[in-house]
C-alpha positions in Angstrom: 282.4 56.9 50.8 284.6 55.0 49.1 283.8 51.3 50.9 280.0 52.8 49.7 280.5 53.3 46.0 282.4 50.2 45.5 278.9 48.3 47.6 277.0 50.0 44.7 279.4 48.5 42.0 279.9 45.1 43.4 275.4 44.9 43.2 275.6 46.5 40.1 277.6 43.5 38.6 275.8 40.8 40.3 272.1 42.0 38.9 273.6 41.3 35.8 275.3 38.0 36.5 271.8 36.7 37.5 269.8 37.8 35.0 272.3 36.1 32.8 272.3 33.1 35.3 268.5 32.8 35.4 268.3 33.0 31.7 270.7 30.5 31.1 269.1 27.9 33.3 265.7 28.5 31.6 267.2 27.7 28.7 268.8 24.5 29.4 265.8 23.4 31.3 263.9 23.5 27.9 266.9 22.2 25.8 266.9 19.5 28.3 263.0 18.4 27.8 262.7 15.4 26.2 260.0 13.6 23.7 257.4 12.3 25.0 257.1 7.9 25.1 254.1 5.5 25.0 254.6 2.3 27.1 250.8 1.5 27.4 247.4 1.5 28.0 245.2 0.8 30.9 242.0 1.5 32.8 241.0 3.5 35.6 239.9 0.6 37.6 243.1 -1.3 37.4 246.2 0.9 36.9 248.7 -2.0 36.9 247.5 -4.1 34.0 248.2 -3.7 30.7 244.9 -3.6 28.1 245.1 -5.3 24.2 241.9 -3.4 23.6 239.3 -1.1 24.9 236.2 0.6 23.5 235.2 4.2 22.2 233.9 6.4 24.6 235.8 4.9 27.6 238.6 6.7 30.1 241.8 5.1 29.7 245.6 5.9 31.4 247.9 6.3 28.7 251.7 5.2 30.5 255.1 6.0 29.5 257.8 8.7 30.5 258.1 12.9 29.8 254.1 12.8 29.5 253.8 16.0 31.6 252.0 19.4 29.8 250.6 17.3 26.9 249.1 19.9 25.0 247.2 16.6 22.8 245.8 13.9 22.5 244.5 12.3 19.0 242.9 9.1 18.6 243.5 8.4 14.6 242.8 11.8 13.4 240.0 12.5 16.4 241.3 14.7 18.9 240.1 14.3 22.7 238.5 17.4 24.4 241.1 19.9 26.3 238.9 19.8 29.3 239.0 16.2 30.2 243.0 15.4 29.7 244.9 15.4 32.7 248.7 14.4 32.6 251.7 14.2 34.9 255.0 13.3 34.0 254.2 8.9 34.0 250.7 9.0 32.7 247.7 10.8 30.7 244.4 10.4 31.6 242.0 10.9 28.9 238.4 10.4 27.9 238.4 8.6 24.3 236.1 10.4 22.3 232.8 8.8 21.1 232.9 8.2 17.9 236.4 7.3 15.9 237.2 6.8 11.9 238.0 3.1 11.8 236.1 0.6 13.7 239.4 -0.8 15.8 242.4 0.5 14.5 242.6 3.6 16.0 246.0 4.5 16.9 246.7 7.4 20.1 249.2 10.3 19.6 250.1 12.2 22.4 251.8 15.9 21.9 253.9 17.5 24.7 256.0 21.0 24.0 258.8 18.5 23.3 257.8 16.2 20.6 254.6 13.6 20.0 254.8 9.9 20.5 251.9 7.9 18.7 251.1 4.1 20.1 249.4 1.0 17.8 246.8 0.7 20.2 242.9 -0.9 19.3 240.0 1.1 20.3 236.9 -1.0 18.8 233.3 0.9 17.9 230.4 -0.9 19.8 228.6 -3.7 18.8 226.6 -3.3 15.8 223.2 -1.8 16.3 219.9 -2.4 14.0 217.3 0.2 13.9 215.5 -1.3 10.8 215.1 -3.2 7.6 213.3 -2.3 3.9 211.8 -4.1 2.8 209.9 -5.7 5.9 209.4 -9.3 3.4 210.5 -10.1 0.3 211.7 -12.9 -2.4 215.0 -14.7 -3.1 217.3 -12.2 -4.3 215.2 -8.8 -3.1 217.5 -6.5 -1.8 217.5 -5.1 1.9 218.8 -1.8 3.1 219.6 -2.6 6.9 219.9 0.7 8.9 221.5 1.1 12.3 224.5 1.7 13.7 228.7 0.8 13.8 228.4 -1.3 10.8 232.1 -0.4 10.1 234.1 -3.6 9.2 231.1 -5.8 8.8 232.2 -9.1 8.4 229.0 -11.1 7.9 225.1 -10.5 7.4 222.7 -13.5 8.0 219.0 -14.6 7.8 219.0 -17.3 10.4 221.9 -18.8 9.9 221.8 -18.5 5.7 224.9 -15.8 5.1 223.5 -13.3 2.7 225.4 -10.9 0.0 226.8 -7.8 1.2 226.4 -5.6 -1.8 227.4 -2.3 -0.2 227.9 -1.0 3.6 228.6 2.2 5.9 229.0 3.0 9.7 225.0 3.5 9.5 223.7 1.3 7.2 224.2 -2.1 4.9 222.8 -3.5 1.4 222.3 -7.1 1.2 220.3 -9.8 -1.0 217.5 -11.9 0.1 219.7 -15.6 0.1 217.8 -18.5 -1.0 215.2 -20.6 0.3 214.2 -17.7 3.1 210.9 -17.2 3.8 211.0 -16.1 7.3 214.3 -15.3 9.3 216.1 -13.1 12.0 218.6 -11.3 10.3 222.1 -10.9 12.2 225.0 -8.4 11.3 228.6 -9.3 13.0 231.6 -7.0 13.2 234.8 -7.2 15.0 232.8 -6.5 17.9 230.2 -8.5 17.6 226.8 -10.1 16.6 223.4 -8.1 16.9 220.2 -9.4 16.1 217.0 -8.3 14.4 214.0 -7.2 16.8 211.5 -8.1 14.2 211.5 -11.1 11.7 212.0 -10.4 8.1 209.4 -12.5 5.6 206.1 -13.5 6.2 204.9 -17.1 6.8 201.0 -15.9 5.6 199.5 -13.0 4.2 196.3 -11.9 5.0 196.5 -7.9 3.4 199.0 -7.3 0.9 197.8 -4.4 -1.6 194.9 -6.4 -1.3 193.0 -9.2 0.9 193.3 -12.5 0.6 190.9 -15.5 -0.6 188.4 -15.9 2.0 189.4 -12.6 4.0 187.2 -9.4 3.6 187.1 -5.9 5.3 184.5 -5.9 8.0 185.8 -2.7 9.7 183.4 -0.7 12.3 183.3 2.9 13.5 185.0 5.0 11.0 185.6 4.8 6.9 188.3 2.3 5.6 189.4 1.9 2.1 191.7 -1.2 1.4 192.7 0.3 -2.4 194.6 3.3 -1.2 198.0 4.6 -3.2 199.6 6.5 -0.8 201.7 6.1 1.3 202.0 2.8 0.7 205.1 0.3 2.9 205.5 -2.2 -0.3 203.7 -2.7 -3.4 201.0 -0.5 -4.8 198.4 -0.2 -2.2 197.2 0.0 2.1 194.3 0.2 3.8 193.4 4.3 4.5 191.8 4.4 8.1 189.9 7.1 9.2 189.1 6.3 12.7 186.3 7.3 14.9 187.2 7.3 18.5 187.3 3.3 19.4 186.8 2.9 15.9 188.7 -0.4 14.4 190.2 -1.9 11.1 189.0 -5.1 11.5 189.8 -8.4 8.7 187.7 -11.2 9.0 187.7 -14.6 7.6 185.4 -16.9 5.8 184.9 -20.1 6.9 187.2 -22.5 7.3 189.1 -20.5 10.5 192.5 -20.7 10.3 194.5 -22.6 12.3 197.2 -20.9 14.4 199.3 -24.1 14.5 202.9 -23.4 13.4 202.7 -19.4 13.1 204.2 -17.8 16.2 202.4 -14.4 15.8 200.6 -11.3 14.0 203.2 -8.8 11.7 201.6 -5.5 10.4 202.9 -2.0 9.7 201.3 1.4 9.9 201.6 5.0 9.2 200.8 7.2 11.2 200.5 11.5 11.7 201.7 14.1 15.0 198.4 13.7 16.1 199.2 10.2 17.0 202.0 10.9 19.3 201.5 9.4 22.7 198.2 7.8 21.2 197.4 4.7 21.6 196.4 1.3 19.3 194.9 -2.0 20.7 195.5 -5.2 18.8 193.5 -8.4 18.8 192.8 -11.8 17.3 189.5 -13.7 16.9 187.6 -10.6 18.3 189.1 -11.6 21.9 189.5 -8.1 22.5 190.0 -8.6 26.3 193.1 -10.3 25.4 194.4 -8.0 23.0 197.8 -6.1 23.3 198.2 -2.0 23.6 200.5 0.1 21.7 201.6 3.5 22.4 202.6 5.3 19.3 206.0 6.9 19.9 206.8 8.2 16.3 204.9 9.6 13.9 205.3 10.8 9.8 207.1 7.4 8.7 205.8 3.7 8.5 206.1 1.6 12.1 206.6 -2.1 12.0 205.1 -3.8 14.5 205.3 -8.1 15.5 202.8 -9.4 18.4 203.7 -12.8 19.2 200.4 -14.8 19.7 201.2 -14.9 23.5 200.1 -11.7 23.6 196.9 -12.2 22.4 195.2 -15.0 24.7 196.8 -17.8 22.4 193.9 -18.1 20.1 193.8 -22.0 18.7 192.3 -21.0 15.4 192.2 -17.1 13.5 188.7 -15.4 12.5 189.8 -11.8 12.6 192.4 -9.7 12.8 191.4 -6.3 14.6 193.6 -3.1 15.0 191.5 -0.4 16.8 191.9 3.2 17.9 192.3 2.9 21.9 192.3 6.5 22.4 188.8 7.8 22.0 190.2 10.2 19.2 189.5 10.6 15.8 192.4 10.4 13.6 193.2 9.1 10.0 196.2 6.2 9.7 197.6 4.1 7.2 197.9 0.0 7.1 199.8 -2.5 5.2 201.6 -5.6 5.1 199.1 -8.3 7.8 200.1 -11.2 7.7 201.5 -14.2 9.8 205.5 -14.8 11.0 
């Protein structure tokens, strides 16, 4: 009984010598975790090599040592999404989110239960986008609201190769001044991480309708009612040219005699307005009533003025210019807007 009740006893110390025990070692296990430490950056593709640079948006391997249960990741303020951070105890592997405050100083903090290590590392916005320009043409010293995207950082804005003033800029859009001596020109907007140019030319070489026609061009529209005085909307000046458009019906602008010659222009420019009911709809263009070698638009957007450049190419390469026509190719009534024809 005895050798029984001192079993009993000898257990009844040793339960409370582990407990103790396995406390103890929890303890120093978390007293003995240590910060984390950023060595690097690389890709997915290649693990080994060290990058200077990458972009946002992109998966990257963040190095270093004690890495293990990061509980974050910030790039500059932007934290990365819980569900796509893995780490073990060399590496983190991490989407970079899409969209970042500074356009390529964007430095990477890393939080474990132990402490947070942040790295100087460059993470650079795309290269600059350009949705649009207003106003489509305009004189020395007009000023033009370029809208796009990662404009942050712009370094330069150009027409051709003239640099113009940057009066004011954002990540969506910039402000700039008509330089001198432009009549017609590509406009180009550079950043850290590079150049984008302008899908349509800015300026005019010739005008044919500007709030009104001009010398020795009249309205000689068919199938529908057309008024070349209207207010509103209107994409510059005072005044466009109101369509209201039987099915194949067509805003057509002829010329008196002498034609003009097509020598040194490269194309047609125009802008219109259209409604919903245009979505999907679409537009033919053409040049000295060679329909047959006109060129078809599909209207995509609708409420808000279009700008639209059709290089002659497009339109059978027409030596001389009697017309200009811009018909309803459809076979649907419907009521749109013109402005600004003219030559680039």
């Amino acid at each position: 009984m005895n050798k029984y009740i001192n079993t009993i006893n000898g257990y009844l110390l040793i339960v409370p010598v582990m407990i103790l025990l396995l406390g103890s070692c929890k303890k120093s296990k978390e007293v003995a975790g240590l910060p984390p430490k950023i060595t690097g950056v690389t890709n997915l593709a290649d693990r080994n090599s060290q990058l200077h640079s990458t972009d946002y948006g992109t998966w990257i391997m963040i190095k270093g040592q004690h890495l293990s249960n990061a509980l974050s990741v910030v790039f500059n303020t932007v934290s990365a999404v819980d569900s796509l951070i893995y780490s073990d105890d060399t590496s983190v592997t991490v989407k970079i989110p899409a969209v970042l405050p500074h356009p390529s100083e964007n430095p990477i903090t890393v939080t474990t239960p132990f402490g947070s290590d942040t790295y100087q590392f460059l993470i650079l916005q795309p290269a600059p986008v350009i949705y649009s320009f207003d106003p489509v043409g305009g004189p020395e010293g007009e000023e033009v609201t370029i809208k796009g995207d990662y404009f942050g950082g712009v370094t330069e804005v150009k027409f051709n190769t003239t640099p113009a003033q940057i009066l004011s800029s954002t990540k969506s859009e910039i402000k700039v001044k008509v330089p001198a001596g432009i009549q017609t020109a590509y406009i180009f907007v550079t950043t850290a991480s590079g150049t984008v140019k302008s899908g349509l030319i800015f300026g005019y070489s010739y005008m044919i309708y500007d709030d009104a026609a001009a010398s020795t061009w009249y309205n000689s529209s068919f199938g529908g009612t057309f008024a070349i005085d209207n207010t509103t909307p209107v994409r510059r000046g005072s005044k466009s040219v109101k369509c209201t458009w039987n099915g194949w019906g067509a805003f057509r602008i002829s010329k008196n005699a002498p034609t003009l010659s097509t020598a040194g222009y490269t194309g047609i420019k125009f802008s219109i307005y259209v409604g919903q009911n245009s979505i999907g709809k679409k537009v033919k263009v053409a040049a000295s009533a060679n329909e047959a070698a006109g060129y078809t638009l599909t209207i995509n957007e609708a409420d808000k003025w279009l700008d639209f450049q059709i290089p002659f190419s497009n339109l059978g390469n027409p030596a001389t210019l009697t017309n200009v026509i811009i018909k309803e190719f459809s076979n649907v009534a419907r009521e749109v807007y013109i402005d600004d024809i003219g030559l680039y």
